[in-house]
N, C-alpha and C positions, 0 to 999 in steps of 0.2 A: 440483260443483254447476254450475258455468260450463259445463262439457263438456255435460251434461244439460239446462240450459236453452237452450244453442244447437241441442243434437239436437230438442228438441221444436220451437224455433222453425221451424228449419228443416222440419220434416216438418208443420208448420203452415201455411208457405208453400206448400211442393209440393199441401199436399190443395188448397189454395186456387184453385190456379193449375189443379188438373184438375178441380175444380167450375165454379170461372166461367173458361172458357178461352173467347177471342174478348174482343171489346170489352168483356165485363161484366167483363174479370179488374181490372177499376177501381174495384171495390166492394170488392175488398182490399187497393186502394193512393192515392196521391193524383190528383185528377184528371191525365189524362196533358196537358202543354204542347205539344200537337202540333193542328198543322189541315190536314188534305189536303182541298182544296176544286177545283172543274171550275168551269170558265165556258167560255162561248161566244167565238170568234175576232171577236165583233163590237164595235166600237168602247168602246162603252159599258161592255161588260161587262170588256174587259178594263182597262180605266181604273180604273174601280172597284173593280175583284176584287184587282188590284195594290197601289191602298189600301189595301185590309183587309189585306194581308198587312205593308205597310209598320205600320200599327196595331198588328196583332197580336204582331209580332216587335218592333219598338222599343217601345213603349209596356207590352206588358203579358208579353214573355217568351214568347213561342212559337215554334214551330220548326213553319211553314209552309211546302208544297209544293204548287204549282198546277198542274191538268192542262190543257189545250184540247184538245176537243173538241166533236162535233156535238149537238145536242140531245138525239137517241136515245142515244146512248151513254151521256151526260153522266145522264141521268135512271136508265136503266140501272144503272149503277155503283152509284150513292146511296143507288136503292130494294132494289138486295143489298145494301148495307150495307161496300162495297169502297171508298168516298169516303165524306167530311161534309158533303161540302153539295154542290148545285148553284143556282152564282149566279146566274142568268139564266131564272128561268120566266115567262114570258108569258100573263098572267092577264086576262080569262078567255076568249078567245078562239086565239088564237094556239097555246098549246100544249096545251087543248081536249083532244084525243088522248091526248095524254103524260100528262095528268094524271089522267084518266079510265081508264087504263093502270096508273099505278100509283101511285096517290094514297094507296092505302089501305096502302103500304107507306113512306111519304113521310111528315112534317113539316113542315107549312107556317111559316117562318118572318116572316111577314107581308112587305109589301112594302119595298124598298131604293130604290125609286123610284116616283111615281105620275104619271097623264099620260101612256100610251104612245099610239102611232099611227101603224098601217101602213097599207099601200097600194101603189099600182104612184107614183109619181114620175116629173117629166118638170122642165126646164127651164123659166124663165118664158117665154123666147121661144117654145116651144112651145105655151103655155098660150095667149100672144098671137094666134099662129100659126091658133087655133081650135081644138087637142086640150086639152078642158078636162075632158072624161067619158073614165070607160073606152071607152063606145060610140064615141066620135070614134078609138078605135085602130080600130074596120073599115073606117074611110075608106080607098077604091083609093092615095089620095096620097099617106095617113099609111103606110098599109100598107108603101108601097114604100120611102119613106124608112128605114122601122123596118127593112125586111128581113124584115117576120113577126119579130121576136126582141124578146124582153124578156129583157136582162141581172139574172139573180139571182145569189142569194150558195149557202150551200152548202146541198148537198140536202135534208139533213136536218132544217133550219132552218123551223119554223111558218109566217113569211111564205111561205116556198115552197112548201110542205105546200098551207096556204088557195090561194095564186096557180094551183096545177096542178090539186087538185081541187076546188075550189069556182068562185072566180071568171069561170077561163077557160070553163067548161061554160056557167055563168048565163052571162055576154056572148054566148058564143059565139066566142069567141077564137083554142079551139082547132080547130072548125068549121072558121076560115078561113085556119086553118094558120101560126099561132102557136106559136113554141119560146120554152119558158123555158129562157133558157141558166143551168146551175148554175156556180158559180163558186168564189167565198169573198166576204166582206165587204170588206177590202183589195182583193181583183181589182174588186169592180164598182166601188167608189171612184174605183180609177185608171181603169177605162172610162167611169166620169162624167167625170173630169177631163178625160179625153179630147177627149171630146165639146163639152163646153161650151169649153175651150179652141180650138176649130175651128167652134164653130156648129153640130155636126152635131145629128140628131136622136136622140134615146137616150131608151127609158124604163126603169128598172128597179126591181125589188122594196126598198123603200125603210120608212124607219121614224123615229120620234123617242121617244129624244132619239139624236142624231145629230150631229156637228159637220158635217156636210155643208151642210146648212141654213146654217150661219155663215159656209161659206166661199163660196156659189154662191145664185144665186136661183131656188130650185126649188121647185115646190107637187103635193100631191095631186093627181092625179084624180079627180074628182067621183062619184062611185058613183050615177049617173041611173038604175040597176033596182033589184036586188036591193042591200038595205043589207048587206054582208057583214062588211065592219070596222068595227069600233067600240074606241073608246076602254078603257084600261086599264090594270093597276099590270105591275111586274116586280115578282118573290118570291122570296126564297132558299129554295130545300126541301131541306131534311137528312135525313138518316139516321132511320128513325123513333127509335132510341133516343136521341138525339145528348145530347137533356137529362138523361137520365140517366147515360150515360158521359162528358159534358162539359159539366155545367151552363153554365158561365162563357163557353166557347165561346159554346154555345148562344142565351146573350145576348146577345153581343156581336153575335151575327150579324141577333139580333130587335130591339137597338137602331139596328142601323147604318139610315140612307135620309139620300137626298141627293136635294137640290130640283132642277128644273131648272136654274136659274141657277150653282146649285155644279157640277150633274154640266156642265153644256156648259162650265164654267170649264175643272174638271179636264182633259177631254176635249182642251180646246185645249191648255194648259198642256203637256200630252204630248206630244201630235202636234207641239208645236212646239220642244219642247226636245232638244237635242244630246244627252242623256243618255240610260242607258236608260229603260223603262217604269217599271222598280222604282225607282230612282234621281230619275226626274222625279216619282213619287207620293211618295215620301218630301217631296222638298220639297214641292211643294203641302200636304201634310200638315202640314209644319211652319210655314208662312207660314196654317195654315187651322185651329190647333188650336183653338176655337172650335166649330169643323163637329164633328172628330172626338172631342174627348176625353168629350163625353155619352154616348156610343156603350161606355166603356169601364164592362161592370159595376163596382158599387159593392164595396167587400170586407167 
């Protein structure tokens, strides 16, 4: 009888396993403790995203892998259903495209922070200086200080998307022979530091929240024509089935947002500690269990 009821079981399994093959084969087993999530090379997102892994893994048992990647890719992956989330969408302007691309194979998992705001960014002394509009970038003087160049981050990245085709046309930017240099988030950092370190003049594609802000005195540019940026949340978008192959996941990822005052803590806290990224989120996690243990579904 033993021999017989393990033969059935077993050929109970296998039908199982070749009915719902792919993520659904989780309606024949327990939810699986795994998270493969994407975020963006940009300050914020990876501070946070490193959070949620430090969360997931100590607190509630998962066995999380993090990718970096560009926006496109990152969205990419998600809406085939090759990743679980992507940390970092920029709503609703910013990733605009992306979303409208593939929204209808996405999950919005509401927002992980509120209060965003891009733009092109300059130094205050510039600001003083008299470039307080984008329009003030076609001045002959700013002009030549600048080089024509506005330092961006990586290609594929919204702010730079809006900055190349939207912005620069309205101005007129690219008319007068304006390059947005692509970079990464890290690279333009260090050619802000650069610059402000030296007085020079620098503008580049810039955003909040941002620890940049905390460490330099640097403002917007004023958008005197066309209103093109405006204000907005960041959003985790998953897998569209995430909630039903990973309920618990799922939540975790709809409970998690962090205020400004938390994310620019964390942000610093990182950036300034000897450890690594995972290693420096842990501890803030743990001097911040307050912030993070709401975040953890109920059982």
């Amino acid at each position: 009888m033993k021999v017989r009821f393990f033969t059935v079981f077993a050929a109970a399994l296998s039908l199982c396993a070749a009915l719902f093959s792919g993520p659904v084969v989780d309606t024949c087993r327990a939810e699986s403790k795994t998270a493969d999530l994407v975020y963006v090379n940009w300050e914020e997102g990876v501070a946070y995203t490193h959070l949620a892994r430090a969360v997931l893994e100590d607190k509630m048992g998962y066995e999380v892998s993090l990718t970096a990647a560009d926006a496109a890719p990152g969205y990419t992956a998600v809406a085939y259903g090759d990743k679980d989330a992507f940390m970092e969408a920029w709503v609703p302007v910013l990733h605009k495209s992306y979303i409208e691309r593939y929204g209808k194979d996405l999950l919005d998992l509401g927002p992980v922070f509120k209060g965003t705001q891009s733009g092109l960014v300059v130094p205050q002394y510039m600001y003083a200086a008299g470039v307080q509009t984008i329009s003030d970038l076609l001045k002959p003087e700013v002009m030549k200080k600048l080089k024509n160049q506005i330092t961006g981050i990586d290609s594929g990245a919204g702010v730079m998307r809006t900055t190349e085709e939207t912005v620069m046309p309205a101005y007129g930017l690219d008319k007068a022979g304006y390059r947005l240099l692509p970079s990464s988030g890290p690279a333009m950092v260090a050619a802000l530091k650069d610059a402000v370190d030296h007085k020079r003049w620098i503008v580049v594609t810039g955003w909040k929240p941002h620890s940049m802000f905390g460490y330099w005195d640097l403002t917007f540019l004023k958008q005197d024509k066309e209103q093109i940026w405006g204000k907005g949340n960041i959003h985790i978008e998953a897998r569209k089935d995430l909630r039903e192959d990973k309920p618990e996941l799922a939540q975790f990822l709809e409970n998690m947002i962090l205020t400004n005052d938390q994310l620019s803590d964390l942000m610093v806290f990182i950036k300034e500690s000897n450890k690594s990224t995972l290693e420096a989120a842990r501890e803030w996690m743990n001097a911040h269990e307050d912030v993070v243990i709401p975040w953890i579904p109920a059982k």
